[in-house]
ZADREN-551151 format. One record per residue (C-alpha): x, y, z; residue number from 1. Coordinates in Angstrom, 1 decimal. Each point is the difference from the previous one (the first is absolute). Layout:
px,py,pz,k
X,Y,Z,NUM
...
//
This chain:
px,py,pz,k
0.0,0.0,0.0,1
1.4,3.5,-0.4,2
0.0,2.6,1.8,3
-0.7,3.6,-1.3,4
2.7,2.5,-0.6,5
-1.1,2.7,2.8,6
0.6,-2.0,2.6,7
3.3,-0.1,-0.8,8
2.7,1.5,3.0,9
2.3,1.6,-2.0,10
1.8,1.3,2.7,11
1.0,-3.5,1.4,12
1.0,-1.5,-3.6,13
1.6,2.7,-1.6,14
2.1,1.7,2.9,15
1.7,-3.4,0.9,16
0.8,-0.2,-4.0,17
1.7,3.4,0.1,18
1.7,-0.4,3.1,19
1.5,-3.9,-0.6,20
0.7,1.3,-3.7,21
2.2,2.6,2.0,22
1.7,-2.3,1.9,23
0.9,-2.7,-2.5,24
1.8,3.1,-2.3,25
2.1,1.4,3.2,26
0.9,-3.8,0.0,27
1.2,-0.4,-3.4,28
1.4,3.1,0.2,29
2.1,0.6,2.6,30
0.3,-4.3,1.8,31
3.1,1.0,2.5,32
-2.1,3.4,1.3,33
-2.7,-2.2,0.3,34
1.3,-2.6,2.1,35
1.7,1.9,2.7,36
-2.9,2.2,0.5,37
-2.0,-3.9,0.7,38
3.1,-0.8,2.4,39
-0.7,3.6,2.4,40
-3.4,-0.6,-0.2,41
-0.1,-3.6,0.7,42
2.1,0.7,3.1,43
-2.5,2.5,1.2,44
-3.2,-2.4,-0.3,45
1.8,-3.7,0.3,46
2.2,1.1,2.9,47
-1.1,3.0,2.4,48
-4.0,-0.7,-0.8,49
0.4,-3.7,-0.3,50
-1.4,-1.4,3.5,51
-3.4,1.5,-1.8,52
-0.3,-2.5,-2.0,53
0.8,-2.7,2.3,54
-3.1,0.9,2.3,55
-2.3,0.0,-2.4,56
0.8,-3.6,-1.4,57
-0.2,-1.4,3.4,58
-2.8,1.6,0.4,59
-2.0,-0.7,-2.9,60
0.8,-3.9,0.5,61
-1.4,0.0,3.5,62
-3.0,2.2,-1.5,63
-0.8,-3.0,-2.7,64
-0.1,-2.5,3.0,65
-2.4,2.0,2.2,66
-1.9,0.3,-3.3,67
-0.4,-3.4,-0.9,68
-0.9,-1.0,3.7,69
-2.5,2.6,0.7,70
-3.2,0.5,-0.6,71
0.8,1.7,-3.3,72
0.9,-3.6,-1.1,73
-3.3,-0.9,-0.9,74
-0.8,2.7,-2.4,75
-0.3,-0.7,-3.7,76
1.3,1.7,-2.7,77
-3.2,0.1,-1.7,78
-3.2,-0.6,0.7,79
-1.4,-2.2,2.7,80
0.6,-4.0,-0.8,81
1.5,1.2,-3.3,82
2.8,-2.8,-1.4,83
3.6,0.5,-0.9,84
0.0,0.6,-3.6,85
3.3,-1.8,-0.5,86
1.1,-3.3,1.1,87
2.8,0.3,2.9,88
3.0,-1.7,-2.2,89
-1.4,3.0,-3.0,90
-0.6,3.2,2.7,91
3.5,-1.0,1.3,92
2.2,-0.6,-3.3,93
-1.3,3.5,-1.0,94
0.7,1.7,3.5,95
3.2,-1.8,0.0,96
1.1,0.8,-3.4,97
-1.4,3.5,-0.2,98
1.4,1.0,3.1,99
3.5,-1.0,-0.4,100
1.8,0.5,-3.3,101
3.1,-1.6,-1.5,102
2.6,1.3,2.8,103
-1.6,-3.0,2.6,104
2.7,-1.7,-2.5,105
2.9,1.6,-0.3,106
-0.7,0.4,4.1,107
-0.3,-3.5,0.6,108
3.2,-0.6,-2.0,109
2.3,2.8,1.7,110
-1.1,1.4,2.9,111
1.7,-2.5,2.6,112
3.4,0.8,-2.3,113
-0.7,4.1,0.8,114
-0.7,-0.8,3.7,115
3.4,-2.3,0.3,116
1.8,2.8,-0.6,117
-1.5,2.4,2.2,118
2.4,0.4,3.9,119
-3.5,-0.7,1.7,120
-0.2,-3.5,-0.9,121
3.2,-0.5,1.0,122
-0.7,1.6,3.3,123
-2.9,-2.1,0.2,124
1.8,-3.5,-1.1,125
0.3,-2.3,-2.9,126
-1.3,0.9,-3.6,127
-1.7,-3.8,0.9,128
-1.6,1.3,2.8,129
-1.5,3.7,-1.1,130
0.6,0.6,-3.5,131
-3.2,-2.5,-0.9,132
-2.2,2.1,2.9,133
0.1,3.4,-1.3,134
-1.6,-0.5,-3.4,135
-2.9,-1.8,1.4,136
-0.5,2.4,2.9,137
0.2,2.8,-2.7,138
-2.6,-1.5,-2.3,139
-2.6,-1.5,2.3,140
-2.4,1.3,2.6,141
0.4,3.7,0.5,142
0.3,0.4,-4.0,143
-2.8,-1.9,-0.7,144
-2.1,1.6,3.1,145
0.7,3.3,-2.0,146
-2.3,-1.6,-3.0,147
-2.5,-1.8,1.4,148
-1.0,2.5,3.0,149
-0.5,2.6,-2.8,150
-1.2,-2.9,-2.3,151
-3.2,-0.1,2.8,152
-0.1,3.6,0.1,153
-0.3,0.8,-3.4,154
-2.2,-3.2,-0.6,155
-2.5,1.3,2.5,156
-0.1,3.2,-2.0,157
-0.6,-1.6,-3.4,158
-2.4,-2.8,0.8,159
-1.6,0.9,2.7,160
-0.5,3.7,0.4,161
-0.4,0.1,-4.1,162
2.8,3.0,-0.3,163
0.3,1.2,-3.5,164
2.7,1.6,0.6,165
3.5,-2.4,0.2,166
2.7,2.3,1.7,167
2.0,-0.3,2.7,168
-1.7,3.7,1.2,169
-3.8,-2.0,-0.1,170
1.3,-2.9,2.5,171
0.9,3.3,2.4,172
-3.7,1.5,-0.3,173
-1.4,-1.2,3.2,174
2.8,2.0,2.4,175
0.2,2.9,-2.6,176
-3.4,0.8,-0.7,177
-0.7,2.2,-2.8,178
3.9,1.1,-0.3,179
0.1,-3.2,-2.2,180
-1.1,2.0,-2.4,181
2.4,2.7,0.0,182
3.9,1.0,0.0,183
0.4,-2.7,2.3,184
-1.7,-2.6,-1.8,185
2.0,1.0,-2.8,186
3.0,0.4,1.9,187
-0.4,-4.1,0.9,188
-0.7,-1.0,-3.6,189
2.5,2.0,-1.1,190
2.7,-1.7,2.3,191
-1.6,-3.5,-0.6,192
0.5,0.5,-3.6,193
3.8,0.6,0.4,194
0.7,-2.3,2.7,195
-1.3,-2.6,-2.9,196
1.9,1.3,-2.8,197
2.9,0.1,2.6,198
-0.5,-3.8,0.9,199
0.0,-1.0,-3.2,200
3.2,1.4,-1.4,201
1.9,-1.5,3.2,202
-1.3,-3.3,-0.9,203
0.6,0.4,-3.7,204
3.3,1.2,0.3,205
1.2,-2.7,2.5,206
-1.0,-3.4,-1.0,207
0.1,0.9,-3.6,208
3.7,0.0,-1.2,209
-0.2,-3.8,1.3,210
-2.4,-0.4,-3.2,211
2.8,1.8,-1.7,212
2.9,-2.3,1.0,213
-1.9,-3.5,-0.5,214
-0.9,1.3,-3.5,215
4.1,0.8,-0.7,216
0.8,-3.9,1.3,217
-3.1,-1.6,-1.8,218
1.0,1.9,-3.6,219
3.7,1.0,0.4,220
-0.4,3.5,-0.2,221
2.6,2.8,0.8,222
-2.0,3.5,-0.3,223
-0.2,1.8,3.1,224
-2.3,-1.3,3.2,225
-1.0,3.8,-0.3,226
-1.3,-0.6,-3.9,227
-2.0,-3.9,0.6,228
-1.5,1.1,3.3,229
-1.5,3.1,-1.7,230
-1.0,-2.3,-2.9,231
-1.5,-2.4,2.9,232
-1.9,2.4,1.1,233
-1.9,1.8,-2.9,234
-0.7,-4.2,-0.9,235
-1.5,-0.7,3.3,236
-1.5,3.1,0.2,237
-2.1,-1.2,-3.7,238
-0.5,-2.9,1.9,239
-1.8,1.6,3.4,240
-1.6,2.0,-1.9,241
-1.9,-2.2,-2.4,242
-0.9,-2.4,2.5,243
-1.3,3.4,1.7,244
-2.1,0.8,-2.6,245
-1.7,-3.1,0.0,246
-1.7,0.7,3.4,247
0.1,-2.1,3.2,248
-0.4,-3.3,-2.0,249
3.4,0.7,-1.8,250
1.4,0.5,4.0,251
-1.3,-3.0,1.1,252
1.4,-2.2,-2.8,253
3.5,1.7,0.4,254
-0.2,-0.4,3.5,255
-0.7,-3.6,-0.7,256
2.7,-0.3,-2.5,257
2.5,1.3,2.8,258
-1.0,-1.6,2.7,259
0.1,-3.9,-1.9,260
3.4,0.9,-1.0,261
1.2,1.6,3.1,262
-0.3,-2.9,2.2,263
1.1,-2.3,-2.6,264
3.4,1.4,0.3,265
-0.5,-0.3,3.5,266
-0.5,-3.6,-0.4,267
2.8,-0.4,-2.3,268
2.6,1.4,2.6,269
-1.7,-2.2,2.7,270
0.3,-3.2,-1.7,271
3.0,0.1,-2.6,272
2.5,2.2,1.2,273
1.4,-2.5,2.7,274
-0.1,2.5,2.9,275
-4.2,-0.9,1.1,276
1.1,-1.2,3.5,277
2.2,2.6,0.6,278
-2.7,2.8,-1.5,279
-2.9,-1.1,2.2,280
2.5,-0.1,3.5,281
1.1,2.8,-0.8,282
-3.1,1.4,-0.7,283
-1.7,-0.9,3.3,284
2.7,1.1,1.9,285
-0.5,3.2,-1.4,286
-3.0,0.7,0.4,287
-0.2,-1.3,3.9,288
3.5,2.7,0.6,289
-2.4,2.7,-1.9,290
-3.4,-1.0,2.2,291
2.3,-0.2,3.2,292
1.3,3.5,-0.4,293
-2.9,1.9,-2.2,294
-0.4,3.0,2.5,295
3.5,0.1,0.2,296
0.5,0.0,-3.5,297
-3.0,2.4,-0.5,298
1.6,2.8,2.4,299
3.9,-0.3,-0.7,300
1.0,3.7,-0.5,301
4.0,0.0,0.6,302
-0.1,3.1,2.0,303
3.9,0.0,-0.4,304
0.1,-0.5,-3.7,305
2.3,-2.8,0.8,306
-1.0,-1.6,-3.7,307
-3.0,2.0,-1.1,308
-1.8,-3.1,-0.9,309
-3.5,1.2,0.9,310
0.3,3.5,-1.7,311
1.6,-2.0,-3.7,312
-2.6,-3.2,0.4,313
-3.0,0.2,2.3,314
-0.6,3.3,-0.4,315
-0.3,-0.4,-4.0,316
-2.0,-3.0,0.2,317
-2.8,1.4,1.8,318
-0.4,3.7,-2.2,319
0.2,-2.7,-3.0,320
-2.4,-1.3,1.1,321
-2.0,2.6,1.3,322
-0.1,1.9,-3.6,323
-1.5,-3.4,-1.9,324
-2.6,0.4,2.9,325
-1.5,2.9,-2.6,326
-0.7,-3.1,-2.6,327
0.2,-3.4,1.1,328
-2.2,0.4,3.2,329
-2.6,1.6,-2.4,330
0.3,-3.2,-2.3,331
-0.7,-2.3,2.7,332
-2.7,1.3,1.6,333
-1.7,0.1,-3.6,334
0.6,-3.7,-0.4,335
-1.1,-0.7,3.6,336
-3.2,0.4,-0.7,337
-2.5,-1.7,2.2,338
2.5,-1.0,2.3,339
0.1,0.7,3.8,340
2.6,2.3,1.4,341
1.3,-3.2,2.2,342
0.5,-2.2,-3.4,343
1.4,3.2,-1.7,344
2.5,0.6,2.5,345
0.9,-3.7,1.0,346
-0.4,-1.6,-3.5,347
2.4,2.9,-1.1,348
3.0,-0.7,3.0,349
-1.0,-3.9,-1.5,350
1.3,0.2,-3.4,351
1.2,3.4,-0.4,352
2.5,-0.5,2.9,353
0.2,-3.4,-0.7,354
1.1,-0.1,-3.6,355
2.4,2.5,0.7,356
2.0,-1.6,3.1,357
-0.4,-3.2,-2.5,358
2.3,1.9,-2.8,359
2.3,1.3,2.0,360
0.8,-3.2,2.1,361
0.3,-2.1,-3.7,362
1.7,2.6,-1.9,363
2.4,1.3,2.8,364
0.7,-3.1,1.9,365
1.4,-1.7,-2.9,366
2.3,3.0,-1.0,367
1.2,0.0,3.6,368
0.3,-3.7,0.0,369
2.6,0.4,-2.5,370
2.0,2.5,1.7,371
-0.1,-1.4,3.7,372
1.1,-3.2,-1.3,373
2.9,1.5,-1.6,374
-1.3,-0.9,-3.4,375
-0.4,3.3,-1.3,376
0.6,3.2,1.1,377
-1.9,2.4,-0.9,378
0.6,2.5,2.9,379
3.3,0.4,-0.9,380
-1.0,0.1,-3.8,381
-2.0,3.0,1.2,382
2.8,1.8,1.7,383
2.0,-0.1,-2.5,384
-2.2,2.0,-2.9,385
-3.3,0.7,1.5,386
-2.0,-1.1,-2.9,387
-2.5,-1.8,1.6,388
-2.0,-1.0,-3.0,389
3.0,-1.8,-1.6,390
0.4,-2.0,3.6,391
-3.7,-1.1,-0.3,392
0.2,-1.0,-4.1,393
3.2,-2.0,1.6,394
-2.6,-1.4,2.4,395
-2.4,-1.2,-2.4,396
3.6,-1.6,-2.4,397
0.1,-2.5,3.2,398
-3.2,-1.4,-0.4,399
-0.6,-2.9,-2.7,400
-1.0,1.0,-3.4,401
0.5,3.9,1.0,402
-0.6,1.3,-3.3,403
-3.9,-1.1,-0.2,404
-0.1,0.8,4.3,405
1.0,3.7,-1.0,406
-2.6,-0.2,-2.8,407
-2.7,-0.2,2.1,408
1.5,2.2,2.7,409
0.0,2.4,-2.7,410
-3.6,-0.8,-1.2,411
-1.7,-0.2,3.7,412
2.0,3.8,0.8,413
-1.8,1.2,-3.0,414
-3.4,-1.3,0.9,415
0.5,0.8,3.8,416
0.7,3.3,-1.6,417
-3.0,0.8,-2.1,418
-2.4,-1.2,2.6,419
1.1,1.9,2.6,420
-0.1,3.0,-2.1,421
-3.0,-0.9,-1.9,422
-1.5,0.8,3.8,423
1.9,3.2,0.6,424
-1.4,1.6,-3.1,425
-3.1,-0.9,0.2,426
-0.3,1.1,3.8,427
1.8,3.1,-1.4,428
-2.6,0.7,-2.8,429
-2.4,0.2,2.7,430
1.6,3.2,1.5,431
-0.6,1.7,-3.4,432
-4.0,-0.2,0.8,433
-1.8,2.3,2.6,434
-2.2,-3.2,0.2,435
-0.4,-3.6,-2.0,436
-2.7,-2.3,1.5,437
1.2,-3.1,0.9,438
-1.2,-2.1,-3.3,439
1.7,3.1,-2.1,440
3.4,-0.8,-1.6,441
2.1,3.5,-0.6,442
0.3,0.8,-3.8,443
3.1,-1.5,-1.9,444
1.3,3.0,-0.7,445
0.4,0.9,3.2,446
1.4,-3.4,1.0,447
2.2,0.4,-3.1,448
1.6,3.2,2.0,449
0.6,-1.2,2.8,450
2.1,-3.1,-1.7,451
2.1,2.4,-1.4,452
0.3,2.1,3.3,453
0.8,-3.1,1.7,454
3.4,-0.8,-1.9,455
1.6,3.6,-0.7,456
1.5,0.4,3.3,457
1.7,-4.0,0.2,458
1.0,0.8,-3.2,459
2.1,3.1,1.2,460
1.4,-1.7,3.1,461
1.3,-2.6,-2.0,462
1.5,2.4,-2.6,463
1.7,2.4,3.3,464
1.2,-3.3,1.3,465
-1.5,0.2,3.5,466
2.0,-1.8,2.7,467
-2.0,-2.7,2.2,468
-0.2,2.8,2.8,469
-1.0,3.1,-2.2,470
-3.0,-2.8,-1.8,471
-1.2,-0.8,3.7,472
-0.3,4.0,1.1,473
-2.6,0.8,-2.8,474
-2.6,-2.4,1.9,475
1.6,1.1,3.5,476
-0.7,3.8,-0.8,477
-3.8,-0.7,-1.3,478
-1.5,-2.3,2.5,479
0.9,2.4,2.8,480
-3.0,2.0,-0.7,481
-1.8,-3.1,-0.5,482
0.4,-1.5,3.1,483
-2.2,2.7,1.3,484
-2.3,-0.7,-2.4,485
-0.2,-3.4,1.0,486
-0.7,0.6,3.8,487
-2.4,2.4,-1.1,488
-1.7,-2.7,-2.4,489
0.3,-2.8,2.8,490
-2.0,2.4,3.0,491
-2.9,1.0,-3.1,492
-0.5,-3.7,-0.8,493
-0.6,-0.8,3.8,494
-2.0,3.1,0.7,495
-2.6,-1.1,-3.2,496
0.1,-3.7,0.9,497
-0.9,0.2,3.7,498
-2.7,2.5,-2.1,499
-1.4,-3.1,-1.6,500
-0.1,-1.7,2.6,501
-1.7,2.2,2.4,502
-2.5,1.0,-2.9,503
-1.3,-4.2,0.5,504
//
């Protein structure tokens, strides 16, 4: 169905065009200017603001368990006795594959290798011991509590409160009253819109020169990583955007697509790479070491700056994770239609949390296998260049018949790619209407826009060369405002449920 041009907010589609168009030239332009001004201002938000960010995850996690325990439980997303429209295996591949994209994994790959290098893993003991517990503590509960708290929230909005209009500022309406519809709704949509634009060129521009490198094995080509992951790109980027296009049946057969092929790579590792035992002990080891010392974990600051490793890791994770909280928590609650907030919430730690901690147990462990068994080392390897998308293609040369292994590594990143992006454009097109009732889908054209709007600015941080730290401070810098947004979003949806309720 479309929509009719005067509704239209040309304020929230075009200003975000202007202003990431901006950025991407100053990035082309002048790359070494560019980067140091990241580094001061990464300092400022990662370093002297950072404790911010580790409330606010804590808190939100302990939020989505009051949630799905209370009496707020109970409520349907939807009308009374209404059913799920999707199956669970169908509602969670999409959630899943929508809200992480291809950087789960070059994550799952590499980041015990980042973290065996770090002093504070040393201080803590053996890369055996902790290098294994950090990427499943930094992927798990309090990132996916971001998602599916505002998942309920924004749910709640859509399907039972019938909003027509899907912005972040709506969600706010019942603390702000009528200043929804002014400056400072505008303000919130505004900074919603650039958080997104700002999560997606992190993502983008980290996992995406991994495409690059597997593509230079596979073919034997010697251009620049600079030249195929820019080529990479604009291909995936025809990709996302015809499956966009298609409409939410072209997402859910992607997301289908991925998720098959995902875990059959899984699998593969698990069962033919000769390291199973040593995955799954390691694995559960893990995993107890990460439950055994969350809060600890969760509220590790370094006062001293003795390593930094809160301000360069923990910090990051959660304002990456907080900016995809504009689009992926407005995804699932669509799809989570006619389910309860308990199911939402619960089903969502269930497979979200558990697919996750699955891929970086199979696709870590082995690596590590390797290198504490004196097989490999990869660390070292690491040191030594600091290319850490050769070390994981070296990975991926160790396993049996490598070459076809890296074809579908190559294949699922694309497909983990469009899918998750397919969502993030289509939340985004959203924003460009004042209102779009829930059965309306926004106009091509507009969806078209926001395609393009969505790759400009990886493209430029790939071309300026961005280091790891200077990628991570684009999502630090937007999701500060955002976490306010979020508390603001979280008190709202508890003020109108306990409404509901009251009102029965």
């Amino acid at each position: 169905m479309k929509t009719k041009d005067n509704k239209i907010d040309w304020l929230i589609t075009i200003l975000p065009l202007l202003v990431v168009s901006g950025l991407s030239c100053l990035f082309f332009v002048y790359p070494e200017q560019s980067n140091r001004i990241l580094s001061k201002i990464r300092f400022v938000f990662g370093d002297t603001l950072g404790t911010y960010y580790l409330i606010i995850g804590l808190g939100v996690f302990i939020f989505s368990l009051y949630l799905a325990g209370s009496k707020y439980g109970g409520i349907v997303l939807g009308e009374k006795g209404e059913k799920p429209k999707y199956t669970f295996f169908q509602w969670g591949s999409m959630m899943f594959t929508c809200g992480l994209a291809a950087d789960i994994l070059f994550y799952s790959f590499s980041e015990w290798i980042m973290y065996a290098t770090d002093p504070h893993i040393a201080a803590l003991g053996s890369i055996q011991e902790w290098a294994g517990v950090y990427p499943l503590f930094h992927w798990s509960f309090i990132p996916w509590a971001f998602y599916l708290v505002l998942a309920v929230a924004f749910g709640f909005m859509l399907h039972v409160r019938k909003k027509t209009r899907k912005r972040f500022s709506e969600a706010c309406r019942p603390v702000l009253g009528t200043y929804t519809d002014g400056l400072w709704g505008r303000c919130i949509d505004l900074l919603a819109v650039f958080a997104l634009l700002a999560g997606t060129a992190t993502t983008f521009s980290v996992a995406t020169p991994l495409m690059s490198s597997i593509v230079c094995e596979l073919f034997g080509i010697e251009v620049s990583r600079i030249s195929i992951t820019i080529l990479i790109l604009l291909i995936t980027w025809m990709v996302y955007t015809y499956s966009l296009l298609q409409g939410f049946e072209g997402i859910r057969l992607l997301a289908n697509i991925c998720i098959f092929m995902f875990f059959g790579l899984l699998a593969y590792i698990i069962f033919f790479s000769g390291k199973g035992q040593y995955i799954l002990d390691t694995g559960v080891e893990s995993f107890g070491r990460m439950i055994q010392n969350f809060i600890g974990l969760a509220t590790f600051t370094d006062p001293n700056r003795n390593t930094g490793f809160p301000q360069n890791w923990t910090i990051y994770y959660w304002a990456y994770w907080m900016v995809w909280c504009v689009a992926a928590p407005f995804f699932i609650g669509s799809i989570s239609h006619g389910r309860t907030i308990t199911q939402t919430i619960l089903g969502g730690y269930l497979f979200g949390v558990g697919s996750t901690v699955i891929s970086f147990v199979i696709l870590g462990n082995y690596s590590m296998g390797l290198q504490t068994q004196g097989i490999y080392d990869f660390v070292s390897l690491y040191k030594s260049n600091g290319d850490l998308y050769n070390v994981i293609v070296i990975i991926l040369k160790t396993l049996p018949y490598s070459e076809f292994v890296m074809l579908i590594v190559l294949v699922t990143m694309i497909a983990f790619y469009a899918t998750s992006f397919d969502s993030i454009a289509f939340t985004a097109s959203c924003y460009s209407y004042r209102e779009l009732n829930e059965k309306v889908q926004p106009h091509k054209s507009v969806q078209f826009i926001w395609c393009i709007l969505l790759i400009m600015l990886p493209i430029a941080l790939v071309f300026s060369e961005s280091s790891m730290s200077n990628l991570q401070t684009v999502s630090i810098v937007a999701a500060f405002p955002i976490g306010f947004v979020m508390l603001i979003i979280m008190y709202s949806f508890v003020k109108d449920a306990e409404a509901l309720l009251d009102s029965k």
